[in-house]
C-alpha positions in Angstrom: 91.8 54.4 162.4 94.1 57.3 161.8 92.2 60.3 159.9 94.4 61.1 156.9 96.1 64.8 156.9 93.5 67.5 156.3 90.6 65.1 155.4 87.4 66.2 155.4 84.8 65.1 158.0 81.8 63.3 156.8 78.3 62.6 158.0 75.7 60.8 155.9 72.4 60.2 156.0 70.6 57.3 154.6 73.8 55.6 155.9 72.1 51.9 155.8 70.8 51.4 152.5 72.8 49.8 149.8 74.7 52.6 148.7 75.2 54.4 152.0 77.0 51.5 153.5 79.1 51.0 151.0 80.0 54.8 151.0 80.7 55.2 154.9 82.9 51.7 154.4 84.9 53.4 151.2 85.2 57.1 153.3 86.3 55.3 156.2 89.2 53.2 154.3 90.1 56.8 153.3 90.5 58.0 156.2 87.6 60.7 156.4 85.9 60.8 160.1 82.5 59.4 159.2 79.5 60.3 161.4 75.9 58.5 160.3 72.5 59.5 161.5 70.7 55.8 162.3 67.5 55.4 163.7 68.5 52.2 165.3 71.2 51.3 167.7 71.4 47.9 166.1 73.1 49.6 162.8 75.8 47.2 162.2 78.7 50.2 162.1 82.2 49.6 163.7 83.4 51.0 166.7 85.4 54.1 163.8 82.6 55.3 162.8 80.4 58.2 164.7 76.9 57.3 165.3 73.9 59.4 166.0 70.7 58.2 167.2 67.5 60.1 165.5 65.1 60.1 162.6 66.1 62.0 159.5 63.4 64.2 160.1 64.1 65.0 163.2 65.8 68.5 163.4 67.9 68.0 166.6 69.3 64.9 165.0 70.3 66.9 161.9 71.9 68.9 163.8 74.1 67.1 166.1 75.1 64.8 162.7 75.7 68.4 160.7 77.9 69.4 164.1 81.5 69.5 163.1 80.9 68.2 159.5 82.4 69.2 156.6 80.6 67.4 154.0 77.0 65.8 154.6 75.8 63.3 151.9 72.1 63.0 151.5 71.0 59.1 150.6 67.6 59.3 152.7 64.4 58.1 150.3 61.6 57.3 151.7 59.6 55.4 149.1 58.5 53.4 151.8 56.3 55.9 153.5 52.6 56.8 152.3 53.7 60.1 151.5 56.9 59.7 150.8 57.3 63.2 148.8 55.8 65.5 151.9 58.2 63.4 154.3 61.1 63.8 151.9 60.3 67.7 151.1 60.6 68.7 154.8 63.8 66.4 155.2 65.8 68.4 152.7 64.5 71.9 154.4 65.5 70.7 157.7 68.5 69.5 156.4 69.8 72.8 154.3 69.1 74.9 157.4 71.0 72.4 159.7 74.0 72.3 157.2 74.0 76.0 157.2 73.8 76.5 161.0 76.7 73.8 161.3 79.0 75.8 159.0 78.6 72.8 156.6 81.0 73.3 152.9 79.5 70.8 150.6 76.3 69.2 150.4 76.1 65.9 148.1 72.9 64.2 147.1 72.2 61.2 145.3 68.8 61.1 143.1 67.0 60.5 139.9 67.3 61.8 136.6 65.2 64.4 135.6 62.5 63.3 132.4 61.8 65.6 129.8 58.1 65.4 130.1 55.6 64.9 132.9 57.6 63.0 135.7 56.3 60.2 138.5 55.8 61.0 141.4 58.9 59.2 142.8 61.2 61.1 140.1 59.4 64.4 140.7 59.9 64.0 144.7 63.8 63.6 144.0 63.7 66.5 141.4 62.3 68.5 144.2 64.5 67.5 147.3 67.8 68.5 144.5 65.8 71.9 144.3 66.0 72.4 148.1 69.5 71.8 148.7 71.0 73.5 145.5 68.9 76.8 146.6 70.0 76.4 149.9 73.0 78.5 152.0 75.1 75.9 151.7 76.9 74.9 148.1 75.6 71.3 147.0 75.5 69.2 144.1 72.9 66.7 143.4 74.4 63.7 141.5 71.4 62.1 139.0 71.4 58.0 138.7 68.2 56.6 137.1 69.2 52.7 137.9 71.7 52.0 140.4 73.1 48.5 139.6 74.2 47.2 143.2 73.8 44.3 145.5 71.0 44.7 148.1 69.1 47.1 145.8 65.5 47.0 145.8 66.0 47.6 141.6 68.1 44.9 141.4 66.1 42.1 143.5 63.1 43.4 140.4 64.6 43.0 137.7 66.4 39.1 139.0 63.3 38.3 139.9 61.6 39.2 136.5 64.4 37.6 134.7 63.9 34.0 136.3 60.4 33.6 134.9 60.0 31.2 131.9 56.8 33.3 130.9 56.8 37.4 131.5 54.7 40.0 130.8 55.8 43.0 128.9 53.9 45.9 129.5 54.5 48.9 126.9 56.1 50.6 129.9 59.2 48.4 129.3 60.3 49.7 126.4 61.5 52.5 128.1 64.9 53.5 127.9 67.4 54.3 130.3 71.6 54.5 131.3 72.2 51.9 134.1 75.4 52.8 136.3 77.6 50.3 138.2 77.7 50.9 142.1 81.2 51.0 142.0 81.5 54.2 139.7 78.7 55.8 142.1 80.7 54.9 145.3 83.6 56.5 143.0 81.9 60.0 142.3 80.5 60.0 145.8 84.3 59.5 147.4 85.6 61.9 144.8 83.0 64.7 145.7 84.2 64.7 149.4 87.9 66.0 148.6 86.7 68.6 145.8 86.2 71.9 146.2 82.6 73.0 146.6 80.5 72.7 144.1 76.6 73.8 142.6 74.6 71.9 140.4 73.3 68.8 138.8 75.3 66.3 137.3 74.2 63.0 135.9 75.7 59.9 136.9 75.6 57.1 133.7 76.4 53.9 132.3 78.2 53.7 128.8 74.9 52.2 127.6 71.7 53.0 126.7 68.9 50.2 127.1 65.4 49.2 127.4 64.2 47.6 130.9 63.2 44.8 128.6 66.1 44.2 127.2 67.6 44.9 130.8 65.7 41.9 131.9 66.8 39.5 128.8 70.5 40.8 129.9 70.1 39.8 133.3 68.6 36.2 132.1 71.6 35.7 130.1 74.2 36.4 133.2 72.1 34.1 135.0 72.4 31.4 131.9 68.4 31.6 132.1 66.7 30.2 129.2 64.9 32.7 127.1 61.5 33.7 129.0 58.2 34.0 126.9 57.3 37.3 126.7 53.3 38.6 125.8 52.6 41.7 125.1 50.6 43.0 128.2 49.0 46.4 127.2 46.9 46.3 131.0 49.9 45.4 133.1 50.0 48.3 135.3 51.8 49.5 137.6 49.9 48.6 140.3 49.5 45.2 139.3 53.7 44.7 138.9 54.0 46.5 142.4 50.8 44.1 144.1 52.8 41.0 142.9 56.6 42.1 143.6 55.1 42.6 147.3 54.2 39.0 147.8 57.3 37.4 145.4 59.9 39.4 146.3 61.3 40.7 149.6 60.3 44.7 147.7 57.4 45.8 149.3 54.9 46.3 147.3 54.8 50.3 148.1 58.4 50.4 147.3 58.2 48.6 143.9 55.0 50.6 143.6 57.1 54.3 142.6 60.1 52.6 141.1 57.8 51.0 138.4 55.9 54.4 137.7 59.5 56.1 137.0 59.6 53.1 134.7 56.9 55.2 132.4 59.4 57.8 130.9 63.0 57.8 129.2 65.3 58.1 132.3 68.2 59.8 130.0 71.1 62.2 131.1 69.5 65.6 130.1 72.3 67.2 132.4 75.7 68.1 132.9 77.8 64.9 132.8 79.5 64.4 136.4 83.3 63.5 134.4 82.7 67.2 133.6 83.3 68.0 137.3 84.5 65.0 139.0 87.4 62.9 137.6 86.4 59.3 136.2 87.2 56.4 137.7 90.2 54.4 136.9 89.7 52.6 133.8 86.7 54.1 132.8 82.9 53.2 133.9 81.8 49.8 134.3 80.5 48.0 131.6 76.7 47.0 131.6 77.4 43.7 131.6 80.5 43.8 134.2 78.2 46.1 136.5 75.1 43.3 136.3 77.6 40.6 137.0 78.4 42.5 139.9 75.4 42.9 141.6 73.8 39.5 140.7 77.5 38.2 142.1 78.2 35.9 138.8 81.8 35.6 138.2 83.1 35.3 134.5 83.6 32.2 133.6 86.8 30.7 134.1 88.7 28.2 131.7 88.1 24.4 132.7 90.7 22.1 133.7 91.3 18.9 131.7 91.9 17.2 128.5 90.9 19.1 125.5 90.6 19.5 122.1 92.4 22.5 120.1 93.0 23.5 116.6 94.7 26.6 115.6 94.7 28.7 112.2 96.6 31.6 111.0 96.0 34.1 108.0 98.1 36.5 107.0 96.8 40.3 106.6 98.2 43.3 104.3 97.5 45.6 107.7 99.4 46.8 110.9 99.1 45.2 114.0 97.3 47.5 115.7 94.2 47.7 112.8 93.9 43.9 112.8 93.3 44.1 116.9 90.6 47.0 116.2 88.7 44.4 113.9 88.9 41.6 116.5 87.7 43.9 119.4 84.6 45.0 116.9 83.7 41.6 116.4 79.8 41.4 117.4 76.7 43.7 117.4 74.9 45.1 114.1 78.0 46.2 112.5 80.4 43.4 113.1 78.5 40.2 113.1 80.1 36.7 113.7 79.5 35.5 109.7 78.2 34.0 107.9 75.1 35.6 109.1 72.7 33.1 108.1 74.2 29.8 109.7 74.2 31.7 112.8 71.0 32.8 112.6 70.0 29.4 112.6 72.0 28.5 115.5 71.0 31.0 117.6 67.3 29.4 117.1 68.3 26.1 117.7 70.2 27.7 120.9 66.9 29.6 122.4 65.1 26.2 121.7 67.6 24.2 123.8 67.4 27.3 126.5 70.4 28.8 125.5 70.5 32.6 125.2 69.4 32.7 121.9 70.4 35.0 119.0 71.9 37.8 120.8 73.5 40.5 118.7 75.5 42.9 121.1 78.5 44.3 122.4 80.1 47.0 124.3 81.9 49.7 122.7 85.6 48.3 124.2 84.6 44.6 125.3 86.3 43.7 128.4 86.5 40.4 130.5 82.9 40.0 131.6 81.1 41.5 128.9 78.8 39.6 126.3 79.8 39.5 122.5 77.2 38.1 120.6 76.9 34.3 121.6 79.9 34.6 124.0 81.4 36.3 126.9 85.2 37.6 127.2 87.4 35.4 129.1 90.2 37.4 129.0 91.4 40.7 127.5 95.4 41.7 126.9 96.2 45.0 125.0 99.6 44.4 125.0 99.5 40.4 123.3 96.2 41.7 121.3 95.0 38.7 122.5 91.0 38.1 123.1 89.7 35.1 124.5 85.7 34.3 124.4 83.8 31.7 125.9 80.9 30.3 124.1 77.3 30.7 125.8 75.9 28.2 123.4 74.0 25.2 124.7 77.0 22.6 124.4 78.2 19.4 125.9 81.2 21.1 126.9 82.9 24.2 127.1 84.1 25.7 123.8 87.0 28.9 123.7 88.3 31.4 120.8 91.2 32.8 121.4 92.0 36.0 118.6 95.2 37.2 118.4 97.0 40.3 116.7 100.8 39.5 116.0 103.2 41.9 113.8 104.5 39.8 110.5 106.7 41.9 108.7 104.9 44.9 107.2 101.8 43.6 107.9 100.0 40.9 110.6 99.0 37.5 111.3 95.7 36.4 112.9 96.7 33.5 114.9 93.0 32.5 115.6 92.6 28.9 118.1 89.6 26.8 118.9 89.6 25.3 122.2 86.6 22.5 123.1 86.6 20.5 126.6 84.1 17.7 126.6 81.8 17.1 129.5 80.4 13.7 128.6 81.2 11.3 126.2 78.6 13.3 124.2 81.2 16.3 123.6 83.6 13.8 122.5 81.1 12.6 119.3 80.5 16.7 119.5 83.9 18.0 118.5 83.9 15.3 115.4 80.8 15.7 114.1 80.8 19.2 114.1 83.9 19.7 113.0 83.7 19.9 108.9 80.8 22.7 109.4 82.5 24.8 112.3 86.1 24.5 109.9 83.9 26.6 107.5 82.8 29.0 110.2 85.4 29.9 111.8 88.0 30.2 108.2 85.1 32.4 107.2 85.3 34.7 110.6 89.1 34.7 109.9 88.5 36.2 106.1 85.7 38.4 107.8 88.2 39.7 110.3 91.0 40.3 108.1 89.1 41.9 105.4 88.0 44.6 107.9 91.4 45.4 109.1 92.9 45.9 105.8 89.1 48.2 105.0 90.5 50.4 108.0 93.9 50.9 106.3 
């Protein structure tokens, strides 16, 4: 490949973890020269890229991958190593003299948030290698991710495997909170830091939302359409024990899962500058939670299903503008707009988690997109410009049942042109859509009122 005009020359270390391989791939399409530092010849890399041959710590392989660089990215950790901090620690002094020696412009490494009180060792370690580089010669930025949603993480595999299990224990540790982040907006700020000017600091790298690892788990089970796990109250689950057990269920070695379940002790929260404050965004905005879980797990939203269906569709006129009556269906969900009536769906939800269905979920993202969950569905489809909304149902059903929303301009005012879609699976659905039919009529003229008396409240 072609190097693009004037673009700079990378190396990168750490290149064949989950993040680093999907870095070199996206610097390579952009036509930087990429140089990696592999300790094995069998690295998988094509013929494009540079390889070097050495360990990390290794100062004569530091060098020759710092040798005509212009910007070195810093993945390397080496949880998997007894003392992984010492090991680290002398990396990141090797490395900043290297960088320096090599005439090296921008040094960019990728670690862990840093907690307000006492730290892990694991989160401490990364707090430590950032302190290296930043008061090194050469200008770097360290860019701060507390969970790295991505396929092939070791995070990821953890928290998959946790959410299959029809009975779980929750340790108090797992109330912790923290601001999961999408590998693609990571792979984004990464790319976008080796064509900016230099730059010195720490800069948090988050998801738009805040969550508990518990309730990261339960999210994870309902992607995977899991039914709802059991979960005790384990108040002498430690550490330890979670790592010990993840060693022999999980391809995570045990002293791998060993740190990343300490760091799980503390709030990982951005206490930071924000990286949008240096870097641009990416396009669109950040991933959503949901989207960036669907991603790594690699479960597609669902898609409409072919055949014969049932459809009914209703209408209701309201005294506001188009574009209020599509704010009220995109806040549909959550604590503060509930499907109603509130009860009735309480008591579905129960019945749901009985039958293994997710349960009664109450959530949404702050601009649902395709892929996110809404309550007891998932978006189908968004489309600002028909202020159209389509949601699947996550419901135990015999069959697959679709609201469509939509925002159209009537006069002065609007019309909610709100449609019910059901597709049986088995003769069952068929004796379904009938029975059901009286009650849902009820629900869904009562979400229609709902809806439209919030759009004329925002008048």
């Amino acid at each position: 490949m072609t190097s693009a005009p004037h673009a700079p020359r990378c190396a990168v270390l750490g290149a064949t973890g989950f993040v680093g391989r999907a870095l070199v791939a996206d610097l390579a399409a952009a036509g930087h020269p990429v140089r990696v530092l592999s300790r094995t010849a069998e690295h998988g890399f094509p013929h494009r890229i540079g390889v070097t041959l050495g360990d990390a710590a290794d100062p004569r392989a530091l060098e020759t991958a710092c040798a005509g660089a212009d910007v070195v990215f810093h993945l390397v950790h080496s949880l998997a190593h007894a003392d992984f901090a010492g090991r680290d620690r002398v990396i990141a002094q090797r490395l900043a003299a290297a960088a320096a020696a090599a005439g090296v412009r921008q040094l960019v490494y990728l670690g862990g948030p840093r907690p307000a009180d006492t730290t892990s060792p694991h989160l401490a370690s990364r707090s430590e290698v950032a302190g290296i580089l930043l008061d090194g010669e050469v200008p770097a930025i360290a860019l701060q991710a507390s969970m790295i949603l991505g396929r092939g993480s070791a995070g990821v595999e953890l928290l998959s495997r946790t959410a299959r299990l029809p009975v779980r224990p929750r340790p108090p540790w797992t109330a912790r909170r923290s601001r999961p982040v999408a590998l693609a907006d990571v792979r984004h700020y990464l790319q976008a830091a080796a064509g900016h000017p230099p730059l010195r600091g720490r800069f948090d790298v988050s998801g738009p939302e805040t969550i508990s690892y518990d309730d990261l788990v339960r999210r994870c089970a309902r992607l995977l359409r899991r039914p709802a796990a059991l979960a005790l109250p384990s108040p002498f689950w430690s550490h330890g024990t979670a790592a010990r057990i993840a060693g022999l269920t999980s391809p995570v070695p045990a002293a791998v899962a060993g740190p990343l379940f300490a760091s799980l002790e503390h709030d990982l929260l951005p206490a930071d500058t924000p990286v949008e404050a240096v870097l641009p965004p990416p396009p669109g905005g950040p991933a959503s939670l949901d989207n960036a879980l669907r991603a790594a797990l690699g479960v597609p939203v669902p898609e409409a299903p072919a055949g014969p269906a049932y459809q009914e569709e209703h209408t209701r006129l309201a005294n506001a503008g188009r574009h209020r009556l599509w704010q009220a269906i995109t806040a549909l969900g959550g604590d503060h707009g509930r499907f109603p009536p509130a009860l009735p769906w309480a008591l579905r939800g129960l019945l749901d988690g009985l039958l293994g269905g997710p349960g009664a979920y109450r959530g949404r993202p702050d601009r649902p997109v395709a892929g996110d969950v809404v309550d007891f569905w998932t978006v189908r489809r968004r489309d600002d410009t028909r202020c159209e909304l389509v949601l699947t149902a996550d419901m135990r059903l015999p069959g697959d049942a679709e609201l469509t929303l939509r925002a159209d301009q009537a006069g002065s005012g609007s019309l909610l042109r709100q449609r019910v879609r059901f597709t049986p699976a088995s003769p069952l659905g068929h004796a379904y859509w009938h029975l059901q039919k009286p009650a849902h009529d009820q629900v869904f003229a009562w979400l229609a009122r709902s809806i439209v008396q919030d759009a004329e409240r925002r008048t």
